[in-house]
C-alpha positions as CSV (number, residue, x, y, z in Angstrom):
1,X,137.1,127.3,95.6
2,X,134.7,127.2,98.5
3,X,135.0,129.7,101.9
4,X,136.4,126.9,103.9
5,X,139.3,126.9,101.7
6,X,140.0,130.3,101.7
7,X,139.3,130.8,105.2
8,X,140.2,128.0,107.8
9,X,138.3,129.5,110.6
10,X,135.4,128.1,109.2
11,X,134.0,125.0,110.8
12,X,135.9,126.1,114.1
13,X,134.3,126.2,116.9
14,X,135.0,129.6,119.2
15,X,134.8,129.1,122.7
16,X,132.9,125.8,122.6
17,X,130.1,127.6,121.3
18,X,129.6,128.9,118.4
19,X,130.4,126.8,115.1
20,X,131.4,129.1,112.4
21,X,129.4,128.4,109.4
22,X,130.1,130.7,106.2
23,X,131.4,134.4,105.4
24,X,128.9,137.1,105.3
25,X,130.9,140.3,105.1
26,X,134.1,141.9,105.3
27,X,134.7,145.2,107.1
28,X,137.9,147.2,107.5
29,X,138.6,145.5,110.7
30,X,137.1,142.8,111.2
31,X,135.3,139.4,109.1
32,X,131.7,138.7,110.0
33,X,130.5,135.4,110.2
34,X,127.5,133.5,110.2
35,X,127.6,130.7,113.3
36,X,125.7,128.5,115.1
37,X,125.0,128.9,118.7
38,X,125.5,125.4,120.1
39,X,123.8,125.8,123.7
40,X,120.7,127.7,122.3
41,X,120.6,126.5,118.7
42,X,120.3,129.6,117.1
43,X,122.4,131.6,114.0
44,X,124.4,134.3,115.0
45,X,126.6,136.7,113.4
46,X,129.7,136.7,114.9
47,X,131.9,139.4,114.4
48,X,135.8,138.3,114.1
49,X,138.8,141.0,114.1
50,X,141.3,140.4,111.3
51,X,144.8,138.2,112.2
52,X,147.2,141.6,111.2
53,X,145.3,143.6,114.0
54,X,144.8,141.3,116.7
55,X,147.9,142.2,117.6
56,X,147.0,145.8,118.1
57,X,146.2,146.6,121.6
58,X,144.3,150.2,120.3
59,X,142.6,148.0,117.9
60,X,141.2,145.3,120.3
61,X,140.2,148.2,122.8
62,X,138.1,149.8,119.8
63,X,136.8,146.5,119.1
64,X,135.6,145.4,123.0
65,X,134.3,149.6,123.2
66,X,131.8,148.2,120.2
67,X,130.9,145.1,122.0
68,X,130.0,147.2,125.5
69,X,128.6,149.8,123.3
70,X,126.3,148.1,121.7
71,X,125.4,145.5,124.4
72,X,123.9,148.6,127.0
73,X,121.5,149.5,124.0
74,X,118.2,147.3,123.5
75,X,116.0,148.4,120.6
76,X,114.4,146.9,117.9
77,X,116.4,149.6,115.3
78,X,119.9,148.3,116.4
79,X,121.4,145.2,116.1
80,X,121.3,143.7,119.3
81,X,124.7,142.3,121.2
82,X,124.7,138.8,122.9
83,X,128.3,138.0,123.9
84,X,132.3,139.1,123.4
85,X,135.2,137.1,123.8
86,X,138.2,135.8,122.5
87,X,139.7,132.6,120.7
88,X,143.3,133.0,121.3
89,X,144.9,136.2,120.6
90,X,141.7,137.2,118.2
91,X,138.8,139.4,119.8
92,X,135.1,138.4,118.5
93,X,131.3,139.8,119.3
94,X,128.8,138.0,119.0
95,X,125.3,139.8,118.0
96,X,121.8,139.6,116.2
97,X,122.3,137.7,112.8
98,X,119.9,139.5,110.1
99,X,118.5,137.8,107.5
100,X,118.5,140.3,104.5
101,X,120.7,143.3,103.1
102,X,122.2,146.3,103.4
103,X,120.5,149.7,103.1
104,X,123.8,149.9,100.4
105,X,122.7,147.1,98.4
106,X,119.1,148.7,97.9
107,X,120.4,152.0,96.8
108,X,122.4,150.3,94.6
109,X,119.8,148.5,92.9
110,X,116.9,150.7,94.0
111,X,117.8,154.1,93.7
112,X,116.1,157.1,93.7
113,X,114.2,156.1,96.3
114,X,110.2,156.8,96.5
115,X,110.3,159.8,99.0
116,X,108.2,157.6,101.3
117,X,110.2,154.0,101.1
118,X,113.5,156.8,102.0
119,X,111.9,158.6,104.7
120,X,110.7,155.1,106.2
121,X,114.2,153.7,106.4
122,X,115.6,157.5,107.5
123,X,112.3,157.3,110.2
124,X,114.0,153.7,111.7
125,X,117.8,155.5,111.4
126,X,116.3,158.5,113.9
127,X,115.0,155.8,116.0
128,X,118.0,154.1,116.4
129,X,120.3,157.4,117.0
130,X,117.6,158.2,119.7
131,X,118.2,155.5,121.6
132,X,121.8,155.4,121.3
133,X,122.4,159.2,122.3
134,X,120.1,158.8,124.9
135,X,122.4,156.5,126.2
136,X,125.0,158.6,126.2
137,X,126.6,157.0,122.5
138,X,127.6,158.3,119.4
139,X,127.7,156.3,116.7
140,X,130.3,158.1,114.7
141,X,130.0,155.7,111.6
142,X,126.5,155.8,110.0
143,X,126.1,155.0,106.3
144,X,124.5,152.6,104.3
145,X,126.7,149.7,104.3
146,X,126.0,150.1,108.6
147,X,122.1,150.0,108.1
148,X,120.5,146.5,107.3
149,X,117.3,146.0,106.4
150,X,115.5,142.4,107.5
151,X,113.5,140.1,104.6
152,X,110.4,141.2,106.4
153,X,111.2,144.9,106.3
154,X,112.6,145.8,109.5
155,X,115.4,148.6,109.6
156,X,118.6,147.8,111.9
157,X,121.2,149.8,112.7
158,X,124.3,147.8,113.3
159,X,128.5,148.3,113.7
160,X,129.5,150.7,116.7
161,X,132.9,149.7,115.7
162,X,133.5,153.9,116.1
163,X,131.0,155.0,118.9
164,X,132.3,156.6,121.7
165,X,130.7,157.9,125.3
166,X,129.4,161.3,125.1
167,X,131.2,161.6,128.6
168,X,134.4,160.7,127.2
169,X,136.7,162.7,125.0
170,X,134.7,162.2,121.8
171,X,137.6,162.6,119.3
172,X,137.9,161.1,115.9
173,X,141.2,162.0,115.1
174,X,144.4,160.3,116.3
175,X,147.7,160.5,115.5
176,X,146.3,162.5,112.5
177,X,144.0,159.8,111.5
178,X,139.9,160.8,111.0
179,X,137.8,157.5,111.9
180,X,134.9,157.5,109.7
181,X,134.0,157.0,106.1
182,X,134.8,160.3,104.1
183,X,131.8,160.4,102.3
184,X,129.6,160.4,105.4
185,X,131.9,162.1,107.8
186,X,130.8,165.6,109.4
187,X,132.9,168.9,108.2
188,X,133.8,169.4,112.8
189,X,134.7,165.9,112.4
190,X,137.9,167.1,109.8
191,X,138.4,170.1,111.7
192,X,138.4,169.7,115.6
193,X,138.7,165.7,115.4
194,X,135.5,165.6,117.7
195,X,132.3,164.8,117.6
196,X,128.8,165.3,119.0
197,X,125.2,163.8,118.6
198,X,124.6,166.4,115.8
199,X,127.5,164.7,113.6
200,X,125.5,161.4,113.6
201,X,122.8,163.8,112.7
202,X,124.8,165.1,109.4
203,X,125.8,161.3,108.3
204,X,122.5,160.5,108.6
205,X,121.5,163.4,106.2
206,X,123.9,162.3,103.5
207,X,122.6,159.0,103.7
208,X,119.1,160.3,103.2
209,X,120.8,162.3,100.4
210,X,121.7,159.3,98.4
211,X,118.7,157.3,98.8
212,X,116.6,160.3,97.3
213,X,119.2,160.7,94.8
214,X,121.4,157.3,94.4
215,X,124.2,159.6,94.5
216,X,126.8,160.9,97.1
217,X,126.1,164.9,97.5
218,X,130.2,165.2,97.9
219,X,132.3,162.9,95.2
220,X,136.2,163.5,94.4
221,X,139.0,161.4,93.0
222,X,140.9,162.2,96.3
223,X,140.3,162.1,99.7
224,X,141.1,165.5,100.8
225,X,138.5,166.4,97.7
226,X,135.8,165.5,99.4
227,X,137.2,167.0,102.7
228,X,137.7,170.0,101.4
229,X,134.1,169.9,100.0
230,X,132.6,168.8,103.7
231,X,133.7,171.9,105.3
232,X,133.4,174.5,102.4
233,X,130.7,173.2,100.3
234,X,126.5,173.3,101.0
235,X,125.0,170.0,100.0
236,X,122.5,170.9,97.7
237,X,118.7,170.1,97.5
238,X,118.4,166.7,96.7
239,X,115.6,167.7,94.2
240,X,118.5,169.5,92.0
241,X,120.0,166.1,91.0
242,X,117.2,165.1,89.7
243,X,115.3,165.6,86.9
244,X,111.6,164.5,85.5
245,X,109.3,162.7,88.0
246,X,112.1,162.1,90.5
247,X,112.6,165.6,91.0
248,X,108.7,166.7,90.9
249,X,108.0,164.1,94.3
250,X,110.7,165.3,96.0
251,X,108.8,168.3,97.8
252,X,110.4,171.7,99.3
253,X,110.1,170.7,102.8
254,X,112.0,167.2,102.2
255,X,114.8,169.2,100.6
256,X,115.1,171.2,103.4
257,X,115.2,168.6,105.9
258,X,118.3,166.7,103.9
259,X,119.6,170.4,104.1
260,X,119.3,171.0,107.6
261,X,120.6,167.3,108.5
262,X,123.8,168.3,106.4
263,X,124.2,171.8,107.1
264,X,128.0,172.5,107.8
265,X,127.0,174.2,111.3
266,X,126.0,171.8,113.6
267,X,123.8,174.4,115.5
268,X,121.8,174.4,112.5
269,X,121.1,171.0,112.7
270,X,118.6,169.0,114.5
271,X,120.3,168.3,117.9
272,X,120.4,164.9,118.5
273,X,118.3,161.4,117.1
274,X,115.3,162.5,119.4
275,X,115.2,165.8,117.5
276,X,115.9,164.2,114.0
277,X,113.1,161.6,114.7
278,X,110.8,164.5,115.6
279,X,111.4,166.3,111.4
280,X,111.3,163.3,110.2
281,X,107.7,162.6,111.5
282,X,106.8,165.8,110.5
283,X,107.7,165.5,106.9
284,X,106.6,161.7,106.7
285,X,102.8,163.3,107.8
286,X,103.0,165.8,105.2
287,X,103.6,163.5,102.7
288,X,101.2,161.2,103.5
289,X,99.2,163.7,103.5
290,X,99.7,164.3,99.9
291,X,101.1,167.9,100.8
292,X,102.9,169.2,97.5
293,X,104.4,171.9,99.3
294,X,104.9,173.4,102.7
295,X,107.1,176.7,102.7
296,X,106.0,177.1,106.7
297,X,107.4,173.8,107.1
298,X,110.4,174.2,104.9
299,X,111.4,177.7,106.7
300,X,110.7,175.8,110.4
301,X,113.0,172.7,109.5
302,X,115.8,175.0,108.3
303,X,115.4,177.4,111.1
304,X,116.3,181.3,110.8
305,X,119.8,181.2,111.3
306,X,122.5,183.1,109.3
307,X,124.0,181.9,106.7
308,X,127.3,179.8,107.9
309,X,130.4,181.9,107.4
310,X,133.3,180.7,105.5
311,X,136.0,179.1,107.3
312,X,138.9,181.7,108.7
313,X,142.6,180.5,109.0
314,X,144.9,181.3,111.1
315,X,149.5,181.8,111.5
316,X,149.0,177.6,112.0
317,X,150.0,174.3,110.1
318,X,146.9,172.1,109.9
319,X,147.9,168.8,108.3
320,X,145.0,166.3,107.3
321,X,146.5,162.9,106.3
322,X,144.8,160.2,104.7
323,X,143.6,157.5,106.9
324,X,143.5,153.6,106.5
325,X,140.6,153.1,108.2
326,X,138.9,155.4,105.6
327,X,136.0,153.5,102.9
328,X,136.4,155.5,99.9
329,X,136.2,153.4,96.4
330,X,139.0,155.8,94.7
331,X,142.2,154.1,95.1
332,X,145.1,156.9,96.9
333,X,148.0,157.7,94.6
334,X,150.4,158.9,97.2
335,X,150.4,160.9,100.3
336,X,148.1,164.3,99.9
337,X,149.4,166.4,102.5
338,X,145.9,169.3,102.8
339,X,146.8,172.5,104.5
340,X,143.6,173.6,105.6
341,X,145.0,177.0,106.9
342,X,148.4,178.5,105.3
343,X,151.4,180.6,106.9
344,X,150.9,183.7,106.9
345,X,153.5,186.8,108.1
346,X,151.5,189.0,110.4
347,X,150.7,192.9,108.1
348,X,152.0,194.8,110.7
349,X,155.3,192.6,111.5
350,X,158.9,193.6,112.1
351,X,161.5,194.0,109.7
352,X,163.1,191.5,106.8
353,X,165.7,190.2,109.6
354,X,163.7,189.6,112.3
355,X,161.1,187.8,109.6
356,X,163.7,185.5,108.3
357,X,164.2,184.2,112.0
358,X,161.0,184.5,112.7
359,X,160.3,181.9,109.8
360,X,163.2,179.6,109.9
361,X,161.1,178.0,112.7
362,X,158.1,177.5,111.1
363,X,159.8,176.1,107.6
364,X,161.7,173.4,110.2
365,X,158.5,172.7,111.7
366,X,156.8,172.4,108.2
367,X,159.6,170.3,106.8
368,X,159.5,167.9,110.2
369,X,154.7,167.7,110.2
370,X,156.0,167.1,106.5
371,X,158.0,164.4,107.0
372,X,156.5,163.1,109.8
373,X,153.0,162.8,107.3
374,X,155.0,161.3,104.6
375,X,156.2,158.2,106.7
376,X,152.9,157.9,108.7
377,X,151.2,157.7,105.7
378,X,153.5,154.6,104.2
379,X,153.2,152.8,107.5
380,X,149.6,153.1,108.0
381,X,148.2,153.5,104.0
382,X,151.5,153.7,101.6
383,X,151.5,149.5,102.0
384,X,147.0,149.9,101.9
385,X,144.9,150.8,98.7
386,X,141.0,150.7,98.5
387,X,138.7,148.1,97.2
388,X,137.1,150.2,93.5
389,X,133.8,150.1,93.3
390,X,132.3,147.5,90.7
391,X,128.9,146.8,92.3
392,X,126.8,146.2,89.4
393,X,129.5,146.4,87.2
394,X,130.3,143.3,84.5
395,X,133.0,140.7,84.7
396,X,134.6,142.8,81.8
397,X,134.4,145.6,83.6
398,X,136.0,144.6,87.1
399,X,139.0,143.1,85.0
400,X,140.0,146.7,83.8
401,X,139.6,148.1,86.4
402,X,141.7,146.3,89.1
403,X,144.9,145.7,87.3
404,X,145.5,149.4,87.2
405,X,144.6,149.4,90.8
406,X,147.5,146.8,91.3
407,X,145.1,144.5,92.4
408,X,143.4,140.5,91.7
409,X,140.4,139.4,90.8
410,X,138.8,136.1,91.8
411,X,135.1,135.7,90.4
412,X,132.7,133.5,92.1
413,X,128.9,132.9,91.0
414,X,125.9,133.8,93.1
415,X,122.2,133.6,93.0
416,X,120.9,137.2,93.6
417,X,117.3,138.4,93.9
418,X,118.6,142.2,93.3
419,X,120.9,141.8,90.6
420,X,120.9,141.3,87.3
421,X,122.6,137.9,85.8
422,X,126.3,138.7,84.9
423,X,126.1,141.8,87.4
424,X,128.7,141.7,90.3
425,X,126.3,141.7,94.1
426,X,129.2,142.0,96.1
427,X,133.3,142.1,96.6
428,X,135.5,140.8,99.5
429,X,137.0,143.1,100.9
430,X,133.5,145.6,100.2
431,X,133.8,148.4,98.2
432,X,136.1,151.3,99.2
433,X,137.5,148.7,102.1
434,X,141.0,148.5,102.8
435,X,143.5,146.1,100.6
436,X,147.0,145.5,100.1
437,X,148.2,146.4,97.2
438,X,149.1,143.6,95.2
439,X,146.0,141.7,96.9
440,X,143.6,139.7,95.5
441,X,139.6,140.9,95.8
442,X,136.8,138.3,95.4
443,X,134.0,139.1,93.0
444,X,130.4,137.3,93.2
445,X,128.8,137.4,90.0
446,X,125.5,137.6,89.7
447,X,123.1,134.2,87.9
448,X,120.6,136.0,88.5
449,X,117.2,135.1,90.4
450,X,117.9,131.4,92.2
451,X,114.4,129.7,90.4
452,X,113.5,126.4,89.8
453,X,110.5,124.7,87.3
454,X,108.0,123.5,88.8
455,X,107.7,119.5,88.2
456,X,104.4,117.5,86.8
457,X,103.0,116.1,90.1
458,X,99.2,115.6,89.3
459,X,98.3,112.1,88.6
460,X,101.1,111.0,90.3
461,X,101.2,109.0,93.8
462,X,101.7,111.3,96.9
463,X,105.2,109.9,98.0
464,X,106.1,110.0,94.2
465,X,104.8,114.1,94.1
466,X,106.5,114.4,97.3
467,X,110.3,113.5,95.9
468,X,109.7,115.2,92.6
469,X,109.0,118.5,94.6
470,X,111.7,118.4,96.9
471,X,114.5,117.2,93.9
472,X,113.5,120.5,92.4
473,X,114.2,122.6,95.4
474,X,111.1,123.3,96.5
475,X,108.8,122.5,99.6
476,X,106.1,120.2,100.0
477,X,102.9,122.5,101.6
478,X,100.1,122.1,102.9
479,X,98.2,118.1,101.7
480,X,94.7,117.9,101.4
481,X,92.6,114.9,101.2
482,X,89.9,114.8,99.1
483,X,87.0,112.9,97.2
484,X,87.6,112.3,93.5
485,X,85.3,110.1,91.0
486,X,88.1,109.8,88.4
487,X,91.6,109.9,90.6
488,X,92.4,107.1,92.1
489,X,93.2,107.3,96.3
490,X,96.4,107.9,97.1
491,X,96.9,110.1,94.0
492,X,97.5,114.1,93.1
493,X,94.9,115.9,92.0
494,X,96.0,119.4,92.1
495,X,98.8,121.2,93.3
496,X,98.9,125.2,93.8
497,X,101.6,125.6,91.3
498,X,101.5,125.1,87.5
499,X,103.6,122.6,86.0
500,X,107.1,124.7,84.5
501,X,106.1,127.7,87.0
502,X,109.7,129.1,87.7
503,X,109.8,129.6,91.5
504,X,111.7,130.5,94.2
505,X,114.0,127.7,96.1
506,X,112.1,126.6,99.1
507,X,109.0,127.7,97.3
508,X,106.0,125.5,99.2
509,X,103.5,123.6,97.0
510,X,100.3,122.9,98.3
511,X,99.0,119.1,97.0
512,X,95.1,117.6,96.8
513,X,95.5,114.4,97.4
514,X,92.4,111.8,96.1
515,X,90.3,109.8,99.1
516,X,88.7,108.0,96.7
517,X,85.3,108.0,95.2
518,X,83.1,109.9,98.3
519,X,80.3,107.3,99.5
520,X,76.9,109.1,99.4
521,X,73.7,107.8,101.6
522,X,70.7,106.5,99.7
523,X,67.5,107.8,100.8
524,X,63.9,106.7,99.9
525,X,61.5,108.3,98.2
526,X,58.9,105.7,97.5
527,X,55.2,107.5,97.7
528,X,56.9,111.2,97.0
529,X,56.5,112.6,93.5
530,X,58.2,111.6,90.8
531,X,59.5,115.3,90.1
532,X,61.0,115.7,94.0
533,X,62.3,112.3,93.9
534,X,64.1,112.8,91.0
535,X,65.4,116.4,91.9
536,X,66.9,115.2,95.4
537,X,68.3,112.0,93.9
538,X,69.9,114.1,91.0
539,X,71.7,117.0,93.8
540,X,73.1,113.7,95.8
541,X,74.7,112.6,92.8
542,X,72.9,110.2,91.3
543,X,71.6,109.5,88.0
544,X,67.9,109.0,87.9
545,X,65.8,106.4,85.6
546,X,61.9,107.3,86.2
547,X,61.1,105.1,83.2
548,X,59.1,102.3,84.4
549,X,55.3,103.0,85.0
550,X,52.8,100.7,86.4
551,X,48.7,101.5,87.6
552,X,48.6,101.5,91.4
553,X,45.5,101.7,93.6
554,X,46.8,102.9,96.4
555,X,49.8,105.2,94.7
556,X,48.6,108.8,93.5
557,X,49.3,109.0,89.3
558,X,52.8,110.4,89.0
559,X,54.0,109.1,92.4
560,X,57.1,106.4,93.1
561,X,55.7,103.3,93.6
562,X,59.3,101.6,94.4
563,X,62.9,102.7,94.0
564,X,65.8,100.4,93.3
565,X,68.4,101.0,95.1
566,X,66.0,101.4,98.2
567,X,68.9,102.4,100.7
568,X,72.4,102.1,101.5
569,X,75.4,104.2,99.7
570,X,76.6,104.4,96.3
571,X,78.7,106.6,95.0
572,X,78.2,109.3,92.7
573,X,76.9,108.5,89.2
574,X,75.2,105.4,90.1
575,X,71.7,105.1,88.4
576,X,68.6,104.7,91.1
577,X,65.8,102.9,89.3
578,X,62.4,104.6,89.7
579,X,58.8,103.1,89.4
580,X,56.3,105.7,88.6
581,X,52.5,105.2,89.2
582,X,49.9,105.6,86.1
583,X,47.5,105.9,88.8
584,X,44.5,102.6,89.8
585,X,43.1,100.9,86.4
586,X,39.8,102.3,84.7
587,X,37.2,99.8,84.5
588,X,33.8,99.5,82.8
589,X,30.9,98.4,84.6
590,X,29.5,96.0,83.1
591,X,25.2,95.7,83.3
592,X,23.7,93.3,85.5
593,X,19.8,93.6,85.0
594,X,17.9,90.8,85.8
595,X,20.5,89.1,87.1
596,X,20.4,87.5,90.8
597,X,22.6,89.3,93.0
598,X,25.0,86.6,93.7
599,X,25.4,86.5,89.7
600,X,25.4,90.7,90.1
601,X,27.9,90.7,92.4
602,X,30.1,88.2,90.9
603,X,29.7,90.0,87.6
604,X,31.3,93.7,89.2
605,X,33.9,91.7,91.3
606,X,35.3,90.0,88.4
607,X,36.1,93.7,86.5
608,X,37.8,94.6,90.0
609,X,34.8,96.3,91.7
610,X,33.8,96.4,95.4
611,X,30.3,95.9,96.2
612,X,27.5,96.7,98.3
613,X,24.1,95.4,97.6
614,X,21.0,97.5,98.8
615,X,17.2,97.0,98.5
616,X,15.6,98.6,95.9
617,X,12.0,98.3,97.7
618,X,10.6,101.7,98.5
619,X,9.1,100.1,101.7
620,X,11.2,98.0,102.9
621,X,9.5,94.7,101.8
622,X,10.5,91.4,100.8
623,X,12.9,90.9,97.4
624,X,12.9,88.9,94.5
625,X,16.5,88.8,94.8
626,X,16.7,90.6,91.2
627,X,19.2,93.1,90.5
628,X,17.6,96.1,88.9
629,X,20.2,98.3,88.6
630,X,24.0,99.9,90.1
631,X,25.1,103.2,91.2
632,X,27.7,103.8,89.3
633,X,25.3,102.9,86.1
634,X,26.1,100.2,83.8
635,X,28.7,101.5,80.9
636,X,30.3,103.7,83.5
637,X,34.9,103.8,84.0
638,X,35.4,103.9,87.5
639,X,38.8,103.0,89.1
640,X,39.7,99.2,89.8
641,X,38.2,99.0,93.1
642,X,35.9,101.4,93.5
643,X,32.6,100.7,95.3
644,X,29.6,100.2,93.3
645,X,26.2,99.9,95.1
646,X,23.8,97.0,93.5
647,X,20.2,97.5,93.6
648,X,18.0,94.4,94.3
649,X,14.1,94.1,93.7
């Protein structure tokens, strides 16, 4: 069964703008989608209330308070507005749409936290309360489903569904209903019904809490458990719920800034998100300092005031009844009526008479609050239970759990980075939401990482590569041409992922692609020696044959006399042919005594000698035209060509 089944407002367009596209998340109050901007053609979230409370006038106010709320704040820590409206008789926002998860999901899967990754996230929280209280708005709902946390790391608070101006009444009770999620609500908060910059202050602490810890500091199987707890109990040093390594990085001056976030006295705590943003730099530069522990810092963050004293009570009826709107996994049984301050008779008080009628009154008004509590409770959370909690919980597990709840189960399958296979990422409505009894929740089990194999693309063609990769989910990269002597052009050579690899969907695969065999440039080296010939030759590419040698009179022994291939290209592993030189031929020569020089002469020419003939006569005189003799002597090797001078008498 796909979303647009189950929901038809998918695939709708809302004011002829934004195409709804799929469910991201459920809230209490409203569904958030994610959309398509059609004039800027962009995703969006768009944030949709639900059909039973669209008809609720103090509902839709609440809803367009979180729209102008949000919209007059601009910082890169909070989720950013763009525009409000309405489709019919349903209110919408439309805002920043984050690709990533929740600062809940991480604790869930993450949790403890390193003392640094925590303090980061808590660092981007302080940010985002700093700008918000500066501009005069309390956020009256932080907690970790409210905090999301982009792909690339970037920390976003988000939902203002609860903030209020500080200039207004800032209550958070009405009609004796606490807005807020129990866990994370502020002990003033349960007892006055309002709220200050310091209560975002305390919700922020308890978040900090639980990514230290991965637990909640207050847990109860009823609401007015962890009530009680919030105004009577001290939250504990993280440090103390842990044990081992965890507990040994957690040092004293982290524990007491969790402790002074949460302290029950909102004096005690730092003021505002300026003021929280300000500890939380000073702890983040002790621990990257590598500061083990600070006791100056500890004592400054906690401050020297008294210890809180316990809460007094008073001749009043305080009634605290559960409320709808509040997230807490633990299904209610029925209504829990909490007197958070008992009658009591005065000590000093007239007689047993006067007493009676003194409390016939107050048993009246008792009995009326009573009643009054019991039917409120049906109308606005008798009908209403909460969604359990079966975030990385099994299939198995979910099934037992929710029939005892008086609830459904539909499972659905999932890829999931975070989770385990067979683990559940994620229910509609969330965990500890509101739900009918009797309703059905939707479970997305976990299959695990979403990976694909890698396919066999070398040796293939590039359009072939190219279909093969994107059939198996992936991306084609980055293509690079190059030279290959055995790949044929046109065809893989290499891609940057190995053949099987189990990758990520969209996973880019960069591909060599073959340009052929690379042409290389022939050069000469006729006259050079045969050892530089051959090296250049070699580092071109080329295989050398330097086998041939002839004698050469004019080419030094051991020099090319002629190369074949003489120019042009080739390609690498051709052979160039090489002719080496022996050096000139050795000659004898040969004795020409008593011969006439023109038989002389002859006689050296025809062995390949030059000759010059010179007189022999000491003065000078007239020759016999006799040789007597050469210089080079007869019997003499001399290089074909040399000169020989012949001596005539």
């Amino acid at each position: 069964m796909t979303d647009s089944t189950l929901d038809p407002l998918i695939g709708s367009v809302l004011s002829g703008r934004y195409e709804i596209v799929g469910r991201v998340n459920r809230g209490g109050t409203a569904m958030v989608y994610r959309a398509r901007d059609l004039r800027l053609g962009r995703t969006v979230a768009v944030k949709v209330i639900l059909d039973g409370l669209s008809g609720d006038p103090d509902f839709v106010k609440r809803f367009d308070r979180e729209a102008r709320s949000a919209a007059i704040l601009s910082h890169p820590n909070i989720v950013a507005v763009f525009d409000q409206g309405h489709e019919g008789e349903r209110a919408y926002i439309v805002m920043e749409y984050i690709r990533g998860q929740s600062l809940r999901q991480i604790i869930s899967s993450s949790a403890p936290l390193p003392p640094a990754v925590a303090l980061n996230y808590m660092d981007a929280i302080a940010k985002a309360l700093a700008a918000a209280h500066e501009a005069g708005i309390i956020h009256r709902d932080i907690k970790p489903e409210n905090v999301l946390v982009t792909n690339d790391g970037q920390v976003k608070v988000t939902d203002f569904g609860l903030a209020k101006n500080l200039t207004s009444h800032s209550s958070v009770a009405s009609a004796g209903m606490l807005m807020g999620t129990i866990s994370y609500i502020p002990p003033e908060a349960t007892q006055s019904g309002t709220s200050a910059t310091s209560s975002d202050v305390y919700s922020a602490g308890i978040v900090l809490y639980e990514m230290l810890t991965g637990l909640k500091p207050h847990r109860g199987t009823e609401a007015s458990e962890i009530i009680y707890k919030h105004i009577h109990v001290d939250i504990p040093p993280p440090s103390e719920a842990l044990t081992g390594d965890a507990q040994a990085r957690i040092p004293d001056y982290l524990d007491a800034l969790t402790q002074a976030c949460t302290s029950r006295v909102p004096q005690r705590r730092p003021a505002n998100g300026k003021a929280l943003e300000d500890a939380v730099s000073k702890v983040r530069a002790a621990l990257d300092k590598g500061v083990e522990s600070d006791p100056d810092l500890a004592a400054e963050l906690l401050g020297n005031h008294p210890e809180p004293t316990p809460v007094t009570t008073g001749n009043a009826l305080t009634v605290v009844l559960p409320n709808p709107e509040i997230h807490e996994a633990t299904p209610q049984r029925g209504p829990r009526v909490t007197p958070l301050a008992r009658i009591a008779p005065s000590p000093a008080g007239p007689g047993p008479a006067k007493q009676r009628k003194a409390i016939v009154p107050l048993v009246l008004l008792g009995a009326i609050v009573l009643v009054v509590g019991v039917v409120g409770w049906w109308v606005l959370s008798g009908q209403w239970t909460t969604t359990p909690d079966l975030i990385g919980q099994s299939q198995a597990y979910a099934q037992t759990v929710v029939g005892p709840a008086g609830l459904k189960v539909e499972f659905l399958n999932e890829y999931s980075e975070t989770m385990p296979k067979d683990a559940i990422i994620r229910t509609d409505p969330g965990s500890g939401e509101r739900i009918k009894k009797g309703g059905r929740i939707q479970a997305w089990i976990s299959l695990g990482p979403e990976r694909y194999a890698m396919p066999t693309v070398v040796d293939k063609p590039l359009e072939e590569a190219k279909t093969a990769i994107q059939t198996a989910h992936l991306k084609v990269g980055d293509i690079t041409e190059v030279w290959s002597e055995t790949v044929a052009e046109g065809v893989v050579v290499s891609a940057s992922q190995a053949p099987g690899a189990e990758l990520k969907k969209d996973t880019p695969v960069d591909l060599e692609v073959s340009k052929g065999r690379e042409p290389i440039t022939i050069e000469s080296y006729e006259g050079s020696t045969v050892g530089e010939a051959t090296d250049a030759l070699t580092a071109a590419g080329f295989v050398v044959d330097s086998t041939a040698r002839e004698n050469s009179p004019t080419v030094p022994k051991d020099s090319v006399i002629s190369q074949s291939p003489k120019e042009g290209t080739g390609y690498r592993g051709d052979t160039v042919t090489l002719v080496i030189s022996d050096g000139p031929r050795m000659v004898q020569i040969p004795s020409v005594l008593f011969m006439t020089q023109s038989e002389a002469t002859s006689a050296l020419a025809a062995v390949g000698l030059q000759v010059k003939a010179e007189n022999a006569n000491s003065m000078g005189g007239p020759t016999l035209n006799m040789a007597s003799g050469t210089n080079p002597p007869a019997g003499r090797m001399v290089p074909e060509g040399s000169l020989v001078i012949l001596y005539i008498v």
